[in-house]
MDAnalysis code that builds the backbone (N, CA, C; Angstrom):
import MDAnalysis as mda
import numpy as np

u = mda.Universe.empty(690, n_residues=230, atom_resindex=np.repeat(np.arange(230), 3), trajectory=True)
u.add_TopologyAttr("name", ["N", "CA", "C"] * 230)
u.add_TopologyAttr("resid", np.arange(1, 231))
u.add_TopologyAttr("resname", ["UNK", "UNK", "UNK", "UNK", "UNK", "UNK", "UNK", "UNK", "UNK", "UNK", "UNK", "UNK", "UNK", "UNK", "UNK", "UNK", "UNK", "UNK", "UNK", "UNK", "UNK", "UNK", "UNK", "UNK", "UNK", "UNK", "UNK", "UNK", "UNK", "UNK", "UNK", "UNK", "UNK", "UNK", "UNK", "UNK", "UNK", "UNK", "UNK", "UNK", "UNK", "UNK", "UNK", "UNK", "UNK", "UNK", "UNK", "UNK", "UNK", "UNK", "UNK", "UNK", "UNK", "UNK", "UNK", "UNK", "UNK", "UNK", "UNK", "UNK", "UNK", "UNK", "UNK", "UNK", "UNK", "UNK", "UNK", "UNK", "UNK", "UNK", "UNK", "UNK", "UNK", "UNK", "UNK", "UNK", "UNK", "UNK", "UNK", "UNK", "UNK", "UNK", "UNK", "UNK", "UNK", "UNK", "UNK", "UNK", "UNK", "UNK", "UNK", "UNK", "UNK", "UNK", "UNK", "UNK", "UNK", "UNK", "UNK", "UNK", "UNK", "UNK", "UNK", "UNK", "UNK", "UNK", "UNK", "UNK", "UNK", "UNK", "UNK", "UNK", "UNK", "UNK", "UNK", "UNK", "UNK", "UNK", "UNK", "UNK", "UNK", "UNK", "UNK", "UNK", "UNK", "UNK", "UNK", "UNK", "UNK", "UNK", "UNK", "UNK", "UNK", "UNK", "UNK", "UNK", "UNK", "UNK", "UNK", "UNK", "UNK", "UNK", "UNK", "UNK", "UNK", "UNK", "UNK", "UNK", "UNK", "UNK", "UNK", "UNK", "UNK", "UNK", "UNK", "UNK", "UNK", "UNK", "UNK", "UNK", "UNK", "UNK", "UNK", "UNK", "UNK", "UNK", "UNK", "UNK", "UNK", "UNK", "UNK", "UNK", "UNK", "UNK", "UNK", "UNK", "UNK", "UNK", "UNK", "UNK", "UNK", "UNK", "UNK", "UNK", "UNK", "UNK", "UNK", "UNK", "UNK", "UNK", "UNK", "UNK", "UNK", "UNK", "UNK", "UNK", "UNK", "UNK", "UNK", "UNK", "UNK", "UNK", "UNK", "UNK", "UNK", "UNK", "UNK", "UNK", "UNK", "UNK", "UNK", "UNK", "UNK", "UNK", "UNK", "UNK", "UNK", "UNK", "UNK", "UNK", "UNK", "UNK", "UNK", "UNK", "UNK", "UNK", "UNK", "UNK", "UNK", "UNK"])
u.atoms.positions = np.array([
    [0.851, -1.197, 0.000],
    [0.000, 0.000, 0.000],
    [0.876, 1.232, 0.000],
    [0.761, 1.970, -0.748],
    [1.511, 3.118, -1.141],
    [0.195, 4.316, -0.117],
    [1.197, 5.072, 1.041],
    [0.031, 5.869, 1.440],
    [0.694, 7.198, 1.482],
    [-0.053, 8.158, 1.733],
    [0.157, 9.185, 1.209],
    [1.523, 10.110, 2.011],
    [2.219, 10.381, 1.492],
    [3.474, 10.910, 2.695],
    [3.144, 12.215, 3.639],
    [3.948, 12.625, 4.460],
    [3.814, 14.060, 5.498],
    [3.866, 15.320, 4.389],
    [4.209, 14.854, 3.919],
    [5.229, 16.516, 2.929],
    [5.050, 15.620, 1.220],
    [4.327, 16.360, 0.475],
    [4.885, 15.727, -1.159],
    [4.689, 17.408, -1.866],
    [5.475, 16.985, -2.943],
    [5.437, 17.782, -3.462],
    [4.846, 18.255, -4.690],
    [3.881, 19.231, -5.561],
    [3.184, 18.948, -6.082],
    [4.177, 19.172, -7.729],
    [3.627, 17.894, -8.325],
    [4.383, 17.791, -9.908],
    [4.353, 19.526, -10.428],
    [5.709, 19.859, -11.296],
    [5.784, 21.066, -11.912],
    [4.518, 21.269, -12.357],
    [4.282, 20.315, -13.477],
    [2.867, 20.783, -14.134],
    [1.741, 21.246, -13.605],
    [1.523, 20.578, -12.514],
    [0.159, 21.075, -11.580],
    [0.671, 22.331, -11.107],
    [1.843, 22.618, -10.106],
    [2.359, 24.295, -9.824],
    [2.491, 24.842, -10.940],
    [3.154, 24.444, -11.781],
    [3.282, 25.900, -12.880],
    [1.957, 25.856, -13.690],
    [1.604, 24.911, -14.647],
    [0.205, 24.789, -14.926],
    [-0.690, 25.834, -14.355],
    [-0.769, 25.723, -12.617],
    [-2.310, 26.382, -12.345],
    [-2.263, 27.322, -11.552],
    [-0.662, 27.616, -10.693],
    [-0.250, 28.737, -9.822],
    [-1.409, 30.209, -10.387],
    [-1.054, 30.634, -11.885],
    [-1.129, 31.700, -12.162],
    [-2.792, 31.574, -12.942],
    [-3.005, 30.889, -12.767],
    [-4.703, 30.609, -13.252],
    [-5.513, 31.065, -12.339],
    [-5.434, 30.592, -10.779],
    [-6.575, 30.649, -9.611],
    [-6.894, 31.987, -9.603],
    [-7.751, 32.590, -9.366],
    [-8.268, 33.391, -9.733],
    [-8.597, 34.922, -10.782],
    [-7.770, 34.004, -12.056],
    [-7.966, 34.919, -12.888],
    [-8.077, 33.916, -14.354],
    [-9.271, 33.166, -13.803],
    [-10.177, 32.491, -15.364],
    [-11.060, 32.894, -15.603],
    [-11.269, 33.089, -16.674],
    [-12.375, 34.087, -17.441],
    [-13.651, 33.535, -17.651],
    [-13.736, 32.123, -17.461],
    [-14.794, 31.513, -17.072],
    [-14.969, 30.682, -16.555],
    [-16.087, 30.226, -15.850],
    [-16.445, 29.438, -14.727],
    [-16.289, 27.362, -15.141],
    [-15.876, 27.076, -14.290],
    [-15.977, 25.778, -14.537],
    [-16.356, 24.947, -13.356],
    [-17.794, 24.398, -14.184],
    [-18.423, 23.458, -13.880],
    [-17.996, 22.234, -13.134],
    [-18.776, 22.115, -12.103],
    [-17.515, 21.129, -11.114],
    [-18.874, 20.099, -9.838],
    [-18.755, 18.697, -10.541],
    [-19.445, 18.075, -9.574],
    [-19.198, 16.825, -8.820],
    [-19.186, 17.411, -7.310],
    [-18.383, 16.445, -6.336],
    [-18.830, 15.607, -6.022],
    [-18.431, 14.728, -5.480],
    [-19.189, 12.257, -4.987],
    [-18.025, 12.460, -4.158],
    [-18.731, 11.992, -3.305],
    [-17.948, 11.206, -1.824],
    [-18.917, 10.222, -1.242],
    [-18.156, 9.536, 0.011],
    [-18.684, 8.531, -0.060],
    [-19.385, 8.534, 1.140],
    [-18.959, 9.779, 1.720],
    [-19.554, 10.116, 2.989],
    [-20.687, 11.700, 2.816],
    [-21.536, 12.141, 3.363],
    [-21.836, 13.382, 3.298],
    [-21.200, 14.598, 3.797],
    [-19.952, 14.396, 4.898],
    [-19.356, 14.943, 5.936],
    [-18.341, 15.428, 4.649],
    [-17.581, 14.063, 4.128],
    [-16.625, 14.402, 2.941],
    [-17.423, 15.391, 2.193],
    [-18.343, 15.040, 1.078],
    [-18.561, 16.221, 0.214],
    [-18.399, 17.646, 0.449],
    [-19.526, 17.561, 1.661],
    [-19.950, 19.031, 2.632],
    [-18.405, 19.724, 2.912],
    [-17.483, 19.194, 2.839],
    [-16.218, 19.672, 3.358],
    [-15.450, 20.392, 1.798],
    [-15.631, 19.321, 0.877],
    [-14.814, 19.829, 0.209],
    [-15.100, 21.036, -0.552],
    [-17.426, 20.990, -0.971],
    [-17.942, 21.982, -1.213],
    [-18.015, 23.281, -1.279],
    [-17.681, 23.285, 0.828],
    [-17.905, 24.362, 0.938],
    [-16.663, 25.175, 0.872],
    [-15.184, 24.345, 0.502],
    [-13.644, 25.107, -0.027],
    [-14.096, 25.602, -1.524],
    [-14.832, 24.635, -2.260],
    [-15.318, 25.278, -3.724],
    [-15.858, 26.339, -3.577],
    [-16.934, 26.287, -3.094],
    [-18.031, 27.358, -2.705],
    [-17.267, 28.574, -2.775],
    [-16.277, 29.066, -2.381],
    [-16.046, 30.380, -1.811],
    [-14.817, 30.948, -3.302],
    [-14.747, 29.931, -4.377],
    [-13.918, 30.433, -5.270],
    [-14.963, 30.856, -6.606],
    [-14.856, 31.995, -7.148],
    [-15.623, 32.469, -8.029],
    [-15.296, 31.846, -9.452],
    [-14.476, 31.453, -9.817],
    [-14.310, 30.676, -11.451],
    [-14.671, 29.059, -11.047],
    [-15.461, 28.664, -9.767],
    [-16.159, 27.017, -9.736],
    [-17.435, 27.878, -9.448],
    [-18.333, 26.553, -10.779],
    [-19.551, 26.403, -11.073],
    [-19.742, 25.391, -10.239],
    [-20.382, 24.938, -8.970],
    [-20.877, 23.542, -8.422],
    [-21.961, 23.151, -8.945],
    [-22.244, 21.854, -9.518],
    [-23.288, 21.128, -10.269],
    [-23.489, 20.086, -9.177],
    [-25.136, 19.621, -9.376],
    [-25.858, 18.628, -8.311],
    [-25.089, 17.240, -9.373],
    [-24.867, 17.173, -10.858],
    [-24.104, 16.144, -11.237],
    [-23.358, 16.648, -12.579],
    [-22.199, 15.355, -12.542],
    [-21.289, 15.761, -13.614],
    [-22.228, 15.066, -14.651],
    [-20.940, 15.440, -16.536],
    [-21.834, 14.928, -17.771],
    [-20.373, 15.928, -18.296],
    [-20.636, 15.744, -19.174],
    [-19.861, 16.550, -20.896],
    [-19.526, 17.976, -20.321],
    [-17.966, 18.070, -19.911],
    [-17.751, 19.544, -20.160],
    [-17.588, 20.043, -18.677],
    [-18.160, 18.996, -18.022],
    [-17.608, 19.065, -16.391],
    [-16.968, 18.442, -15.467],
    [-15.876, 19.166, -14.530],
    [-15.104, 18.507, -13.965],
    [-15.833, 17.538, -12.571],
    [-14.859, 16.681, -12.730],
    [-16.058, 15.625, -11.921],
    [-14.674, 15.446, -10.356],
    [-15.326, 15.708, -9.468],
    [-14.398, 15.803, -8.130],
    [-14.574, 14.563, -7.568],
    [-13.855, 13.737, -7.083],
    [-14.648, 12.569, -6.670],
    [-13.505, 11.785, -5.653],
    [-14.318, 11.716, -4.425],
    [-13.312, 11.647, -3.020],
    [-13.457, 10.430, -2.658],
    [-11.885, 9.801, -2.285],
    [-12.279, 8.392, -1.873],
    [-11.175, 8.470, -0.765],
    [-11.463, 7.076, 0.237],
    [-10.327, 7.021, 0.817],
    [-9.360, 6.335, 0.937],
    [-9.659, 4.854, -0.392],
    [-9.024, 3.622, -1.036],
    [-9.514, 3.235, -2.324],
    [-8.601, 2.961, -2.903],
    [-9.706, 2.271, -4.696],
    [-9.822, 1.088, -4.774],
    [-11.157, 0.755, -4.855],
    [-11.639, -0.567, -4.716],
    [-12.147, -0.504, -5.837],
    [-12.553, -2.124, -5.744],
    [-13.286, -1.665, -7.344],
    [-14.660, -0.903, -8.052],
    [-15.147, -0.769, -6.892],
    [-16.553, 0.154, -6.868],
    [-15.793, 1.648, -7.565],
    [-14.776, 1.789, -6.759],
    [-14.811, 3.418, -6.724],
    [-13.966, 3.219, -8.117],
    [-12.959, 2.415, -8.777],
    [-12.631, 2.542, -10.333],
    [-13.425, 2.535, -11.210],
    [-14.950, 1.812, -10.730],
    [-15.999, 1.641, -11.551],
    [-16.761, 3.108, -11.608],
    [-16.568, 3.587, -10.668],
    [-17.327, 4.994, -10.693],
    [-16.346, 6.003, -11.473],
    [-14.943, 5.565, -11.494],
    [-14.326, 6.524, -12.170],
    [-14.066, 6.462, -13.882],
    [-14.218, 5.412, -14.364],
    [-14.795, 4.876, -15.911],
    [-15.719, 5.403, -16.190],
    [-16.877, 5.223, -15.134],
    [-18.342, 5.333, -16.116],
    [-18.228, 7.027, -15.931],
    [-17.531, 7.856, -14.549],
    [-17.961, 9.467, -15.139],
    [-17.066, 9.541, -16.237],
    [-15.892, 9.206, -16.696],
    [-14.989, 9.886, -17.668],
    [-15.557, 9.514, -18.930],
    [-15.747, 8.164, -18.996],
    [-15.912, 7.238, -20.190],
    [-17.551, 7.438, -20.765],
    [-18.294, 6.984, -19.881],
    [-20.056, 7.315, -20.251],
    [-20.965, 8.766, -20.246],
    [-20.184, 9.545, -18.883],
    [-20.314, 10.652, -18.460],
    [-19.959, 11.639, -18.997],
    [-18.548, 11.308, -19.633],
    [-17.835, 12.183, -20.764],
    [-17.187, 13.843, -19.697],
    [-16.728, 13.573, -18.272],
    [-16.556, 14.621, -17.783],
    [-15.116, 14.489, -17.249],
    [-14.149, 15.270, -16.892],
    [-12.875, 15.492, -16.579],
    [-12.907, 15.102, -15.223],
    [-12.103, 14.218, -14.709],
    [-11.849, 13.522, -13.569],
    [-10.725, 14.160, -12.427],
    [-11.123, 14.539, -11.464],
    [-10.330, 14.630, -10.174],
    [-10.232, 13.875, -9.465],
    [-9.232, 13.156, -8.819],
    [-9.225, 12.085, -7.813],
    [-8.593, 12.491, -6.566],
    [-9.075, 12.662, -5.283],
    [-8.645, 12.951, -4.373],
    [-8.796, 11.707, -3.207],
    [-7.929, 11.646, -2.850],
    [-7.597, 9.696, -2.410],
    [-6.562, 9.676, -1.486],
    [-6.894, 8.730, 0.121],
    [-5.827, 8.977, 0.859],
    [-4.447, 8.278, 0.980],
    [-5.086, 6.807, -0.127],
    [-3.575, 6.123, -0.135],
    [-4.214, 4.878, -1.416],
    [-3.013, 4.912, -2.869],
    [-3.041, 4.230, -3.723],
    [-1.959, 2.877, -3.769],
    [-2.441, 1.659, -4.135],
    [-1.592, 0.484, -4.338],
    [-0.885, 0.846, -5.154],
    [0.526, -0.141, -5.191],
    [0.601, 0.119, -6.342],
    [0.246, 0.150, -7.530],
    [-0.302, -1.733, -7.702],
    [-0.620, -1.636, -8.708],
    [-2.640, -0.648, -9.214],
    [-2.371, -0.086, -8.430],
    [-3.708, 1.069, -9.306],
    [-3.402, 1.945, -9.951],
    [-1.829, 2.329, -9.835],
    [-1.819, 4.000, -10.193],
    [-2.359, 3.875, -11.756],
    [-1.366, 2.693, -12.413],
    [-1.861, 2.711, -13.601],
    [-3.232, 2.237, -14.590],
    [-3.789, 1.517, -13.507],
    [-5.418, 2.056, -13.548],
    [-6.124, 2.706, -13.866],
    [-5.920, 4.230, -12.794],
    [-6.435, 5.384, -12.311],
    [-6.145, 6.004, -13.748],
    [-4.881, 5.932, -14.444],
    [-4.475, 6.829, -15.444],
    [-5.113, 6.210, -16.583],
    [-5.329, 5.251, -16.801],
    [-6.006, 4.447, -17.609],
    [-7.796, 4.899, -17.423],
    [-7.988, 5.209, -16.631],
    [-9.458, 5.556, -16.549],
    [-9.617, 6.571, -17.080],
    [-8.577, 7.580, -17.031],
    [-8.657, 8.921, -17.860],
    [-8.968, 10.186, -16.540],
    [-8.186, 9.706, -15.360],
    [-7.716, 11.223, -14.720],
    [-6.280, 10.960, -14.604],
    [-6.661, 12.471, -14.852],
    [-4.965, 13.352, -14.808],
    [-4.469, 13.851, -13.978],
    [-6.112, 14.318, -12.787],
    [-5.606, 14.822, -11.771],
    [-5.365, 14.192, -10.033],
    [-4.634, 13.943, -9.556],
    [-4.609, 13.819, -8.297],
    [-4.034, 14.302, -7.413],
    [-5.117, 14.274, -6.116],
    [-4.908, 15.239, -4.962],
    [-4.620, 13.829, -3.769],
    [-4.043, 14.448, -3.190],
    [-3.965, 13.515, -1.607],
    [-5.152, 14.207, -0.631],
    [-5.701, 13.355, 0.259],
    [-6.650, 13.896, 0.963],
    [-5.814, 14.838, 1.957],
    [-4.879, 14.480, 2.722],
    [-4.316, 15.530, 3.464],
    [-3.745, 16.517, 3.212],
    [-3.425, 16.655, 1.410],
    [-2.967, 18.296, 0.958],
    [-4.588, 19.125, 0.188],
    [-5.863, 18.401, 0.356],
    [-6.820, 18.795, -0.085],
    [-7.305, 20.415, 0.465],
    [-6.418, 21.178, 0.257],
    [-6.976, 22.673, 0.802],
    [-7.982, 23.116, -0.232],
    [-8.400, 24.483, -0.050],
    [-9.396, 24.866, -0.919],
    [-8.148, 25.104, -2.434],
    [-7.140, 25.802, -2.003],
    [-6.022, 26.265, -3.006],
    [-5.731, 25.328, -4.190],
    [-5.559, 24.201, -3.513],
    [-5.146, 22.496, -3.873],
    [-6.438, 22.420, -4.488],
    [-7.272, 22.051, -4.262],
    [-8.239, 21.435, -4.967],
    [-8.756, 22.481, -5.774],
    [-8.948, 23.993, -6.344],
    [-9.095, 24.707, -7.325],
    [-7.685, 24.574, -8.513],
    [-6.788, 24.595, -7.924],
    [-5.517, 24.167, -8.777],
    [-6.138, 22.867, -9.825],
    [-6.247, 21.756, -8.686],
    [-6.042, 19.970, -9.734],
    [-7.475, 20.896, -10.468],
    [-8.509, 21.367, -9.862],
    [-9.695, 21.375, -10.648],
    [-9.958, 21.933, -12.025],
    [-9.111, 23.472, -12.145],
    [-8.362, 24.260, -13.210],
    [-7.340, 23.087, -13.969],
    [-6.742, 22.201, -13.482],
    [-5.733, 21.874, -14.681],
    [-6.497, 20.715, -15.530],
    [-7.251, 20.044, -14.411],
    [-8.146, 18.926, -15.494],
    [-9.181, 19.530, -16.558],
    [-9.537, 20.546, -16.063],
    [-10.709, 21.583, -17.144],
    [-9.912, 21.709, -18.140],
    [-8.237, 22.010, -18.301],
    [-7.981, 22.673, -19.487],
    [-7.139, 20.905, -20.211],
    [-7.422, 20.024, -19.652],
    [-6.862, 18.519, -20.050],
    [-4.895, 18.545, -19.353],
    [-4.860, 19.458, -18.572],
    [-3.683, 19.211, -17.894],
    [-3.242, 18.056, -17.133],
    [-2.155, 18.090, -17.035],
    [-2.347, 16.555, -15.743],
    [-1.390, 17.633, -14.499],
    [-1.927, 17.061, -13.001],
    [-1.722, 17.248, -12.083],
    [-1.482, 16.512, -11.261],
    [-0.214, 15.831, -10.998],
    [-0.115, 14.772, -9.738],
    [0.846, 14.593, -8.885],
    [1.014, 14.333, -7.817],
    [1.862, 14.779, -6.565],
    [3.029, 14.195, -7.452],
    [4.571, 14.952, -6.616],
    [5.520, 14.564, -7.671],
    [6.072, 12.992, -7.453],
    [5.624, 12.455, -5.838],
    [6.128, 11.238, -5.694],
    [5.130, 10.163, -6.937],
    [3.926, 10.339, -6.824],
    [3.075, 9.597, -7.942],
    [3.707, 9.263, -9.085],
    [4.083, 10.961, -9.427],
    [4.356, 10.852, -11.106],
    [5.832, 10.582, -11.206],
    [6.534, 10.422, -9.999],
    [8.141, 9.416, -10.452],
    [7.277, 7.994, -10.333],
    [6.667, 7.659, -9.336],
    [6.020, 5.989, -9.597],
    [5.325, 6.125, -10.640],
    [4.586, 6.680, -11.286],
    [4.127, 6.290, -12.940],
    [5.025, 6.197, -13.826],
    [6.276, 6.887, -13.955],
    [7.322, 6.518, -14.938],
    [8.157, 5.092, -14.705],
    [8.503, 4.964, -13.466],
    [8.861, 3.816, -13.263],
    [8.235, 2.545, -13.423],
    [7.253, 2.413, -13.400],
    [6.274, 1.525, -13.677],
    [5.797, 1.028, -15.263],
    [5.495, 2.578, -15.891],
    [5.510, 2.271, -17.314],
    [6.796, 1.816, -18.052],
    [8.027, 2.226, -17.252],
    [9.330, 2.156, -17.193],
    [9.815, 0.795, -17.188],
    [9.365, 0.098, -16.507],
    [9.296, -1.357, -16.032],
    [8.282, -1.871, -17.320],
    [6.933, -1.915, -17.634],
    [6.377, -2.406, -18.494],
    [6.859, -2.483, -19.806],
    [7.725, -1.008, -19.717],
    [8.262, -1.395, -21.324],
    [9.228, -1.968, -21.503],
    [10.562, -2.534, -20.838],
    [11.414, -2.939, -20.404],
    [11.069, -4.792, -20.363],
    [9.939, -4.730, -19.924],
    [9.015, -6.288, -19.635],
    [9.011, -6.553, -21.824],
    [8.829, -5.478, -22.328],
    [7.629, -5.997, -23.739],
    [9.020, -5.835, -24.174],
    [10.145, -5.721, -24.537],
    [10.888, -4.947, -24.971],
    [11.425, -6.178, -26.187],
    [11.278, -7.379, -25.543],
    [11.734, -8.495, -26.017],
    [10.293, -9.402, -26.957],
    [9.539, -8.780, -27.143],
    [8.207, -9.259, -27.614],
    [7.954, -8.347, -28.870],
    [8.254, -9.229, -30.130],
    [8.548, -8.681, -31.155],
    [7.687, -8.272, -32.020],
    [6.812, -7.699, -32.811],
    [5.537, -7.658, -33.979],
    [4.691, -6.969, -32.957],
    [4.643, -6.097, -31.505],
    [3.611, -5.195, -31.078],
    [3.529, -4.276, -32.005],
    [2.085, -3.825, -32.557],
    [1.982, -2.764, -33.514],
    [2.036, -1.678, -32.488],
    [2.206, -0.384, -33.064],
    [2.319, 1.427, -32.606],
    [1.630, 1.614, -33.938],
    [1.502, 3.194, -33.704],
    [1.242, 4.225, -34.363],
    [1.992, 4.694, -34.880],
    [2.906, 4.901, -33.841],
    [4.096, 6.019, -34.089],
    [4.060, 7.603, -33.416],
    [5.053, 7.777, -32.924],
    [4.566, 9.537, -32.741],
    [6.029, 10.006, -34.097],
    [5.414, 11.629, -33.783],
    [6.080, 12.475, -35.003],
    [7.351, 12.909, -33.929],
    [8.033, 13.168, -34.339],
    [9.571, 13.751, -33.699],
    [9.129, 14.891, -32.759],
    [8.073, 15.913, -33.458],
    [7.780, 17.243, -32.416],
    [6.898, 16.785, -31.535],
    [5.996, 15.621, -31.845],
    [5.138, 15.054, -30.589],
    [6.306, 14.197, -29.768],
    [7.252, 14.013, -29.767],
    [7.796, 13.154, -28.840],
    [9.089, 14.355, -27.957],
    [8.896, 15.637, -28.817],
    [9.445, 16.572, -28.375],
    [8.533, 17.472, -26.970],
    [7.310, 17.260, -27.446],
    [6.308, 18.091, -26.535],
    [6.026, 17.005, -25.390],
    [5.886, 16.094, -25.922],
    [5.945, 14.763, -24.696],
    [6.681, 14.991, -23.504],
    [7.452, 14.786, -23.793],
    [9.211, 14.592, -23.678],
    [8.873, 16.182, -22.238],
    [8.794, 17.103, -22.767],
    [8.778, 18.418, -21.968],
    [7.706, 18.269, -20.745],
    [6.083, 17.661, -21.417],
    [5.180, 17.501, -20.214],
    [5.680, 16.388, -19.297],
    [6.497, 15.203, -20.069],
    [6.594, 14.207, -18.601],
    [8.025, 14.819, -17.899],
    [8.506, 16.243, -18.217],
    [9.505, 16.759, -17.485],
    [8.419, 18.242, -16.164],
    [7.216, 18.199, -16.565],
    [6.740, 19.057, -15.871],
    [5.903, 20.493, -16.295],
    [6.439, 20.457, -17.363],
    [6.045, 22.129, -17.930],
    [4.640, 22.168, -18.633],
    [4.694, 23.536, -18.194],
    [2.792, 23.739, -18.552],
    [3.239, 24.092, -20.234],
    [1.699, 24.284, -20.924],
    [1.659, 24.667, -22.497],
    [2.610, 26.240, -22.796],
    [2.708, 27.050, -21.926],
    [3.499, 28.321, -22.576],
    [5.066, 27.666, -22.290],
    [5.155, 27.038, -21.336],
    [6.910, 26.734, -21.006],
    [7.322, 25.894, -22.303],
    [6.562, 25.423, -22.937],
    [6.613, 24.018, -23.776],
    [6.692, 24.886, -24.827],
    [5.848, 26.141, -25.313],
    [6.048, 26.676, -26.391],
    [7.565, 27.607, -26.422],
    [7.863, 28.287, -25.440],
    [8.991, 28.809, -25.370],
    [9.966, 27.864, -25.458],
    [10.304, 27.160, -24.951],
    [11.396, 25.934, -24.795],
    [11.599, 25.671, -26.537],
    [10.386, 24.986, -27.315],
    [10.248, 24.766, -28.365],
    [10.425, 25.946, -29.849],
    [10.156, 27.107, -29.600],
    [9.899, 27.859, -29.919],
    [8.550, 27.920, -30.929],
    [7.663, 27.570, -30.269],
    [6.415, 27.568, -31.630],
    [5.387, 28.596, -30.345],
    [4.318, 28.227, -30.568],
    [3.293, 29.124, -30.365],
    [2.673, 28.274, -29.093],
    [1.650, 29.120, -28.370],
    [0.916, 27.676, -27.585],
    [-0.146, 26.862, -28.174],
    [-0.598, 28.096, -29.279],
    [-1.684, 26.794, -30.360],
    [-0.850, 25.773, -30.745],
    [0.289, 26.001, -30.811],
    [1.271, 25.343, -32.028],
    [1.167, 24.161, -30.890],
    [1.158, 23.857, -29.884],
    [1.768, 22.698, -28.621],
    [0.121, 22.475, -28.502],
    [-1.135, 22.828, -28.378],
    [-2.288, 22.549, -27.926],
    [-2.230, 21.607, -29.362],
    [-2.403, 22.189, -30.337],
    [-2.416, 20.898, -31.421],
    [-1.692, 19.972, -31.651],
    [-0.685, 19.859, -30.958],
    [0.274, 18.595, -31.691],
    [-0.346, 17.896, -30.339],
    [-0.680, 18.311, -28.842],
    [-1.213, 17.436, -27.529],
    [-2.495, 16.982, -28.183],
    [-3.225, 17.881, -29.194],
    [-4.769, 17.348, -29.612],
    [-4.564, 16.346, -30.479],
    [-4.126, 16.607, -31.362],
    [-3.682, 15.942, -32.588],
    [-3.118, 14.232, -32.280],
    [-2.324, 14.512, -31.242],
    [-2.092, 12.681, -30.970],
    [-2.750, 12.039, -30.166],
    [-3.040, 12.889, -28.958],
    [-4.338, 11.984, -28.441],
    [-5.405, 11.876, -28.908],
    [-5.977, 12.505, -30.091],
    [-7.239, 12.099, -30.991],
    [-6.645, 10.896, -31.702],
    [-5.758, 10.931, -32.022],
    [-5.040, 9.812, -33.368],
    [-4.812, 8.705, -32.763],
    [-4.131, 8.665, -31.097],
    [-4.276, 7.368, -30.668],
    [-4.563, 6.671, -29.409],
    [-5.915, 7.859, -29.641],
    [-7.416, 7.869, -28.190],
    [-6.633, 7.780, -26.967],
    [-6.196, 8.822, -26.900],
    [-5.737, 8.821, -25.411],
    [-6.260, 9.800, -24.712],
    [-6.677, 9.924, -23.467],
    [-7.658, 10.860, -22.557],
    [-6.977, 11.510, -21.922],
    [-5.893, 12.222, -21.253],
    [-5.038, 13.074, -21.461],
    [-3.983, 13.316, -21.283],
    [-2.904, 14.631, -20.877],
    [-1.707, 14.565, -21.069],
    [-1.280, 13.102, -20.355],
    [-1.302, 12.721, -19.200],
    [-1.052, 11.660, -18.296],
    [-1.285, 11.003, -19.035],
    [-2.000, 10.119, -19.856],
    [-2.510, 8.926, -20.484],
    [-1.215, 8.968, -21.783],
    [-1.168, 9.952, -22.231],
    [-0.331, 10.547, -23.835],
    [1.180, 10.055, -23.064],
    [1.843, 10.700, -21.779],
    [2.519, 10.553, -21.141],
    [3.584, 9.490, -20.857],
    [2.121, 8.659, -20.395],
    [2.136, 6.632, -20.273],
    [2.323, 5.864, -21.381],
    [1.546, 6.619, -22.248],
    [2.102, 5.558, -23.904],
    [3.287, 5.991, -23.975],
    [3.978, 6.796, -24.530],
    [5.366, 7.372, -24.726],
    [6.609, 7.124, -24.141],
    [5.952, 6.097, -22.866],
    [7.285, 5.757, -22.223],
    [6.974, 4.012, -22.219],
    [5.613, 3.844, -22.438],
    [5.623, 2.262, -22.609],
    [6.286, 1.921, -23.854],
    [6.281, 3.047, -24.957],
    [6.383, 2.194, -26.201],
    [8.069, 2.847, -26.174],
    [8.656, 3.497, -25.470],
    [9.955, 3.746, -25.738],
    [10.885, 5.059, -26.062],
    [9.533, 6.036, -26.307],
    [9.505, 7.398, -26.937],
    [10.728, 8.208, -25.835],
    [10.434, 8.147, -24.613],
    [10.572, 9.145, -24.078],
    [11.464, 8.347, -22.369],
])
């Protein structure tokens, strides 16, 4: 059981990503919380409540971020996190007090990007992960996201010797923009670094996860190091 540490630190992407966002988004985003308790919701609500760019919805669907508090992943609560991303069609927050190992890659597989620990869940913290999943960012404590590389790290290392797996392929500048998000950096750091534009980096992130259905940066992330890219 992997549980949550005293002190973590939150991945670049989620700090730089959403530092300079909290309260200056130009529009509101839609945001609907599940817990498993009423005490939980009521808690985390009323930290939403008091920030003016969260919309709170009685339920998530298409176009809304879906908050959703647990305090272990069982299989109920992975099942609840499929059917909002996958059926529900809404952007996933996971705020969770301690992950196995083998779930992380699960969780990323379900299609959230974002995770919070229950004991760094401030109001600050949870408008941050909530802002970066709205814009398809990924956000995850930095100890997580060294255990997700290592892991996919390990899987590809496992296939490495297993010959005729088909790919896609990525393009050289998608394995360039890759390459920068699983180092941390939000879409303007990625365009400066690169020198293109930030449309120029929003399309090549759109462009391959449409091409080879991946749900977001985190998911884009995980292929790229399973298949060797990065």
């Amino acid at each position: 059981m992997l549980n949550s540490p005293r002190t973590t630190a939150t991945s670049s992407t989620g700090a730089a990503g959403t530092a300079g966002s909290v309260g200056v988004t130009h529009r509101r985003v839609p945001v609907a919380v599940t817990a498993p308790d009423p005490i939980s919701r009521e808690g985390a609500v009323s930290q939403l409540r008091r920030h003016p760019e969260i919309d709170l919805r009685e339920e998530s669907g298409p176009g809304t971020v879906a908050l959703l508090i647990e305090d272990v992943l069982d299989d109920t609560a992975l099942t609840r996190l499929r059917r909002v991303v996958r059926s529900e069609g809404a952007r996933a927050v996971l705020v969770v007090g301690a992950i196995r190992e083998n779930e992380l890659l699960d969780v990323v597989e379900c299609g959230v990007g974002a995770i919070v620990w229950r004991h760094e869940a401030t109001a600050h913290r949870l408008v941050q992960a909530v802002l970066a999943a709205s814009r398809g960012d990924g956000d995850l404590p930095a100890d997580l996201l060294g255990r997700l590389i290592s892991q996919v790290g390990t899987l590809h290392r496992g296939a490495a010797g297993r010959p005729g797996a088909p790919s896609l392929g990525l393009a050289p500048r998608e394995v360039d923009v890759l390459r920068l998000v699983a180092e941390g950096f939000d879409t303007g750091e990625i365009a400066g670094k690169l020198s293109y534009s930030e449309r120029t980096v929003k399309n090549v992130m759109h462009g391959l996860t449409t091409r080879l259905h991946l749900r977001n940066r985190a998911h884009a992330v995980a292929y790229a190091l399973r298949e060797g890219y990065i």
